[in-house]
KEDOVO-593752 format. One record per residue (C-alpha): z, y, x; residue in three letters. Coordinates in steps of 0.25 Angstrom, whole numbers. Layout:
N
{pz:Z | py:Y | px:X | r:ALA}
...
This chain:
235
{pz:53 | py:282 | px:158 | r:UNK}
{pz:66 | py:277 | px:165 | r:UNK}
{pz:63 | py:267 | px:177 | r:UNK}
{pz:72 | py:261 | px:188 | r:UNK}
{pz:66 | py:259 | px:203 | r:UNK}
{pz:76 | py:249 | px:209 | r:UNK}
{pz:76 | py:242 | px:222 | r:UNK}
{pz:86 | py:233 | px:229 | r:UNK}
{pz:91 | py:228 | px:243 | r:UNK}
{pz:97 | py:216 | px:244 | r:UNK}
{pz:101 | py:206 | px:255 | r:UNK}
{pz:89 | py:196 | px:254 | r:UNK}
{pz:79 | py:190 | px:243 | r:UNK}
{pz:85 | py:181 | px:235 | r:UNK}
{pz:95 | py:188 | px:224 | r:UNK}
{pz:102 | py:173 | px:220 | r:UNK}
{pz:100 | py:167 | px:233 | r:UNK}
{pz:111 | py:174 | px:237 | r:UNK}
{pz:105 | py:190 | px:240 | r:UNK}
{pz:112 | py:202 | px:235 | r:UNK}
{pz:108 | py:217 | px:232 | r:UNK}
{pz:113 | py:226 | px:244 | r:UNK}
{pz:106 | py:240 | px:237 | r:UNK}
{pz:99 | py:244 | px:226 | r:UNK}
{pz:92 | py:259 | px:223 | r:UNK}
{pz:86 | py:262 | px:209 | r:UNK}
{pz:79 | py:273 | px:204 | r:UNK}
{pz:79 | py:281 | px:191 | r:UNK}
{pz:63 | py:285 | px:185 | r:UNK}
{pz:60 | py:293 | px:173 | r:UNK}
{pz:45 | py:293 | px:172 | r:UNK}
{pz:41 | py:286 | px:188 | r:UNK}
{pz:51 | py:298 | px:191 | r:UNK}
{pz:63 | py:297 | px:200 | r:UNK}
{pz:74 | py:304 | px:192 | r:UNK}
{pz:84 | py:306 | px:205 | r:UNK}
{pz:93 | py:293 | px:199 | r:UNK}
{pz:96 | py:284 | px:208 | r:UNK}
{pz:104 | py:270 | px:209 | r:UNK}
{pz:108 | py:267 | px:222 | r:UNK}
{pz:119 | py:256 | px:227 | r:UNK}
{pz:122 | py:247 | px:239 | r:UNK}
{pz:126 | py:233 | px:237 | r:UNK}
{pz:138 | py:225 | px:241 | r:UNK}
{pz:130 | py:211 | px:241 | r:UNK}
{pz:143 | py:203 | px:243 | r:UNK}
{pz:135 | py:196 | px:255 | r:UNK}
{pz:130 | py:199 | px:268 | r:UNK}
{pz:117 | py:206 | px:270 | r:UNK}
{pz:108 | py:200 | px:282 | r:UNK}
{pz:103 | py:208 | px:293 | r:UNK}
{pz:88 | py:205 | px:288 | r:UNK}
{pz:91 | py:212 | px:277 | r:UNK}
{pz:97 | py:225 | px:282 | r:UNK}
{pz:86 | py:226 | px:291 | r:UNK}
{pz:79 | py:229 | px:279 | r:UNK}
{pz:87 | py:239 | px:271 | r:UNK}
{pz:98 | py:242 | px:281 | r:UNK}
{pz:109 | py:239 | px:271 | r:UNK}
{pz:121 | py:231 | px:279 | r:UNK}
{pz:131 | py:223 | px:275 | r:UNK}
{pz:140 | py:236 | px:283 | r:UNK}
{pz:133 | py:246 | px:269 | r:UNK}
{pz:136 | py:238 | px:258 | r:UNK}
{pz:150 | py:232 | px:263 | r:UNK}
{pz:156 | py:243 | px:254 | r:UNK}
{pz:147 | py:243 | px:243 | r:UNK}
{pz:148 | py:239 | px:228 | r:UNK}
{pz:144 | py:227 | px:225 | r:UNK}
{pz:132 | py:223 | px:212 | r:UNK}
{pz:143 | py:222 | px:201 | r:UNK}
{pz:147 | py:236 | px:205 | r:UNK}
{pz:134 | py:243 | px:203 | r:UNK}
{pz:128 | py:234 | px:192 | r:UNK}
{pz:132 | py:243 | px:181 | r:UNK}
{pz:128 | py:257 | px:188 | r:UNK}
{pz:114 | py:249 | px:191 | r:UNK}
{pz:111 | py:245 | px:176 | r:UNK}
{pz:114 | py:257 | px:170 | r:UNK}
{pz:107 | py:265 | px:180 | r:UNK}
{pz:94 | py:255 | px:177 | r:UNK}
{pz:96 | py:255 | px:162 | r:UNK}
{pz:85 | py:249 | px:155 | r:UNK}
{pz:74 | py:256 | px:163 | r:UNK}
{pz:66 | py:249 | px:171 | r:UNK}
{pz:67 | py:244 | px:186 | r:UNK}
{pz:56 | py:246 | px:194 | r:UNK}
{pz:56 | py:238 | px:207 | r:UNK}
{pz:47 | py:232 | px:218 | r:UNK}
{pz:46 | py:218 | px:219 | r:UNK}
{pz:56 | py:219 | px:205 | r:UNK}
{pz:59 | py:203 | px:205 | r:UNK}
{pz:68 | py:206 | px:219 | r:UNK}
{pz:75 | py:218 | px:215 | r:UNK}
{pz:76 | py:210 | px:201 | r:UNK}
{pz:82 | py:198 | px:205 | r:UNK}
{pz:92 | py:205 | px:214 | r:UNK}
{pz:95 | py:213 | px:203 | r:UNK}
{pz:97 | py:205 | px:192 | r:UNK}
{pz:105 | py:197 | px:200 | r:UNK}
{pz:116 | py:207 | px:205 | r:UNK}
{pz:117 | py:210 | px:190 | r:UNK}
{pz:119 | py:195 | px:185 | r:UNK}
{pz:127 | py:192 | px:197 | r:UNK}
{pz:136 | py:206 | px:191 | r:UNK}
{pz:135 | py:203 | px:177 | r:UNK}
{pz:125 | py:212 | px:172 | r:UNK}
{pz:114 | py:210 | px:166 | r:UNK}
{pz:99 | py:210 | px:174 | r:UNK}
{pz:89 | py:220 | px:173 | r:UNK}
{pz:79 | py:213 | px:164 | r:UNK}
{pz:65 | py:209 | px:172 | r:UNK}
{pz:58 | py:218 | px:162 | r:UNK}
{pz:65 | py:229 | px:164 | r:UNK}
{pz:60 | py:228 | px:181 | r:UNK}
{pz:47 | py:235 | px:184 | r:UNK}
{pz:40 | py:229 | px:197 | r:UNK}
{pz:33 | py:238 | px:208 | r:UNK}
{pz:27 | py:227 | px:215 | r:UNK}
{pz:19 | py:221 | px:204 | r:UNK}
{pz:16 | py:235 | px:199 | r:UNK}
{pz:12 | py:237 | px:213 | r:UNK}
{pz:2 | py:223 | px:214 | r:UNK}
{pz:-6 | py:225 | px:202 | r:UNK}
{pz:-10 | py:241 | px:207 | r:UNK}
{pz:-10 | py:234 | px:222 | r:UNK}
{pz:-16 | py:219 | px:222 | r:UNK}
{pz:-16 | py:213 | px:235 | r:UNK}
{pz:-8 | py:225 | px:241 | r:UNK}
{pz:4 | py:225 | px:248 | r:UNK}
{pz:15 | py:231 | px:237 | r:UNK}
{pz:28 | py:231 | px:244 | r:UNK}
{pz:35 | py:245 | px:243 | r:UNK}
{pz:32 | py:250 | px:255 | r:UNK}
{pz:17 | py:248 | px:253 | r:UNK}
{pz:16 | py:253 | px:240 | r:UNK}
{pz:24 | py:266 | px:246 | r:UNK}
{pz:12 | py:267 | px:257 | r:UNK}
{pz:3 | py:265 | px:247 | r:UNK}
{pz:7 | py:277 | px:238 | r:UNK}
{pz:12 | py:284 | px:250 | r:UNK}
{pz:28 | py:283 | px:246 | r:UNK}
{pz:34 | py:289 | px:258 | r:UNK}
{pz:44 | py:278 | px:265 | r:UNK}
{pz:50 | py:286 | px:278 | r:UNK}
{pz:64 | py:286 | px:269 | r:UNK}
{pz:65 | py:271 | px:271 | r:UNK}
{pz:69 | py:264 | px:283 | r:UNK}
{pz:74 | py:253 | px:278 | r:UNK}
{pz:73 | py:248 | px:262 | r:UNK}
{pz:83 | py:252 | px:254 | r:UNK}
{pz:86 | py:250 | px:238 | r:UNK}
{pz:85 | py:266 | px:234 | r:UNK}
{pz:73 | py:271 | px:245 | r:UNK}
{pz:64 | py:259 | px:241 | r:UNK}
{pz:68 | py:263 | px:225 | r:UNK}
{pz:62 | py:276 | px:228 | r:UNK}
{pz:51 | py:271 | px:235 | r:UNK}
{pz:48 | py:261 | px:225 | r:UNK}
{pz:50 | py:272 | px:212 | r:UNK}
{pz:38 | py:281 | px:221 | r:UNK}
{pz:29 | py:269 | px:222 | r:UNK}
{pz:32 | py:265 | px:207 | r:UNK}
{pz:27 | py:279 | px:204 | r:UNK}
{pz:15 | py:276 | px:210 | r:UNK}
{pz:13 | py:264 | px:204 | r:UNK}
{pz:15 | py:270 | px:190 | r:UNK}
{pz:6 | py:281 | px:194 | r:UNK}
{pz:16 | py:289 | px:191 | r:UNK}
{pz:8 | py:303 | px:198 | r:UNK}
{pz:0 | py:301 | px:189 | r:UNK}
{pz:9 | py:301 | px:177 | r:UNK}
{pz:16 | py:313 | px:182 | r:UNK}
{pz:4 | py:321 | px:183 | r:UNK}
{pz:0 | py:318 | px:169 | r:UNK}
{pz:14 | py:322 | px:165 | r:UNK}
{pz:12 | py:334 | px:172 | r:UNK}
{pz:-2 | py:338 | px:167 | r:UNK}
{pz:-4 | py:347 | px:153 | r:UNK}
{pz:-9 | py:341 | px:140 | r:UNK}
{pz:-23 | py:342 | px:137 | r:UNK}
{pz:-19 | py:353 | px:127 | r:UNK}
{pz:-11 | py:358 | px:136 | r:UNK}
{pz:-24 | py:362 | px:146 | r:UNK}
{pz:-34 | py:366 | px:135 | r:UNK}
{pz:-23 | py:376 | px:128 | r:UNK}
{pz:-24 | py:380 | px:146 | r:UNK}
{pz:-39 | py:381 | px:147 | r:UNK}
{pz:-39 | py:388 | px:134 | r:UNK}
{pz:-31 | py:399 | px:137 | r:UNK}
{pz:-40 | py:401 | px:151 | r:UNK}
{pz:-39 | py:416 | px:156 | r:UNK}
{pz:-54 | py:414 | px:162 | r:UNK}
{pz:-65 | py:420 | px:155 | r:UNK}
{pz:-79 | py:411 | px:152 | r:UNK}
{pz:-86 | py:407 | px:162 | r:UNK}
{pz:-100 | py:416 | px:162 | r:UNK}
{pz:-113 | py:408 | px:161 | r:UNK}
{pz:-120 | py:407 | px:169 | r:UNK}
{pz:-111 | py:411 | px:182 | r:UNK}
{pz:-116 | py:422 | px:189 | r:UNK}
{pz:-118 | py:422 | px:202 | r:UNK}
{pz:-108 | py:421 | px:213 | r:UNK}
{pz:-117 | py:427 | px:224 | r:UNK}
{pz:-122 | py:441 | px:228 | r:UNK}
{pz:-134 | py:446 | px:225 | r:UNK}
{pz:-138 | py:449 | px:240 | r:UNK}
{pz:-133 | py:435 | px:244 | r:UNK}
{pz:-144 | py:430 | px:233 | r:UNK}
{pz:-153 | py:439 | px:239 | r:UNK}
{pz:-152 | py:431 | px:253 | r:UNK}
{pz:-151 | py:416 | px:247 | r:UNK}
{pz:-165 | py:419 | px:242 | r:UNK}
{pz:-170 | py:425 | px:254 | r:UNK}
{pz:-165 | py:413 | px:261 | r:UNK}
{pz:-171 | py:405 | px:252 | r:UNK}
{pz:-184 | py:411 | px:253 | r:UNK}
{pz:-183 | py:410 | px:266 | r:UNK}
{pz:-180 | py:393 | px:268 | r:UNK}
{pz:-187 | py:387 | px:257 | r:UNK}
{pz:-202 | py:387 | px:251 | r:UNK}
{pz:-198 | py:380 | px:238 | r:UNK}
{pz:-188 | py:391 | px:230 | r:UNK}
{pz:-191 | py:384 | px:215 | r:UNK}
{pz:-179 | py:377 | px:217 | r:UNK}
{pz:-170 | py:390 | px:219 | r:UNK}
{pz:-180 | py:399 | px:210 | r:UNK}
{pz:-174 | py:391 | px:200 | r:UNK}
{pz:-160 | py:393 | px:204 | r:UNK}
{pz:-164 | py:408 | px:208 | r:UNK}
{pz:-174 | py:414 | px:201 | r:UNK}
{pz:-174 | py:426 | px:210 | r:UNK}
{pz:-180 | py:419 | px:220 | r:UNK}
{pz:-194 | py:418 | px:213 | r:UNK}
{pz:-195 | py:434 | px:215 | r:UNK}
């Protein structure tokens, strides 16, 4: 199955109050896999990005001076995402932000049933937990030295490693990788090892059972336990 990880950086919250898209970083899955395709584009947002915000993903008005705007990339974008769907955290932000560079370029939106959102995944396996990304990739030890600072294509990787976990995706890929049940019996059937003597005999020399007994002899008064277990001891 065909999925797209996607996450944005924008110059604040509020996509129609007047924010714009600054990056955006998507990533291509086959089967929870990362296929090696990638979408990757800074943003001209055609308005000035606040120091509050480049303190968070360190994208100044300076890197996207010369960048292309939405309208440019719109195309490239849809058709890299084709109908599969769009895995995001907190989905209804990278959403909204989204749909509304497409509208505002005259394209048409990525359907809301076509968006897969992590966090809700992410609530009903971790009620009462903190869910942000950075938690969830503490919590399933998803290493975070590559990011500084946020940034659409690092946190898309991070974010398609923690959506594998949430889709326990191990797992699958074990069972992938395991034979069929026939595939082991025809295995265990063609076993090279003869049968299995009954009973086994004994593993010990006869000069080391000489000495167990005479040890036993010599520390206990009751032998009808090992008598049993040793019927030479009775002798």
């Amino acid at each position: 199955m065909r999925e797209i990880v996607l996450d944005t950086e924008t110059t604040g919250f509020n996509a129609r109050g007047g924010d714009r898209m600054v990056e955006i970083g998507c990533i291509e899955l086959e089967n929870l896999t990362p296929t090696g395709r990638t979408f990757h584009k800074l943003i001209n947002p055609e308005r000035v990005i606040g120091p509050e915000v480049v303190r968070v993903h360190g994208i100044t008005n300076e890197k996207v001076r010369d960048a292309p705007r939405f309208a440019e990339i719109a195309d490239e974008l849809l058709a890299f995402v084709g109908d599969a769907p769009v895995v995001a955290h907190n989905a209804g932000f990278d959403r909204s932000f989204v749909n509304f560079e497409l509208e505002t370029a005259g394209r048409a939106v990525i359907d809301d049933a076509q968006w897969v959102d992590t966090l809700q995944l992410a609530q009903k396996r971790f009620p009462g937990m903190s869910n942000s990304l950075d938690a969830l990739c503490k919590r399933f030890k998803v290493s975070l030295t590559e990011r500084t600072l946020h940034g659409a294509l690092i946190d898309a990787r991070l974010l398609a490693s923690v959506y594998l976990e949430l889709r326990g995706g191990r797992e699958r890929v074990l069972d992938l990788s395991a034979p069929a049940s026939g595939q082991v019996r025809e295995t265990v059937g063609q076993s090279t090892y003869g049968e299995r003597p009954r009973p086994l005999g004994p593993a010990s020399t006869e000069d080391e059972r000489a000495r167990h007994a005479a040890f036993l002899r010599a520390t206990l008064s009751d032998l009808s336990l090992w008598t049993r277990l040793e019927p030479g001891l009775a002798d």
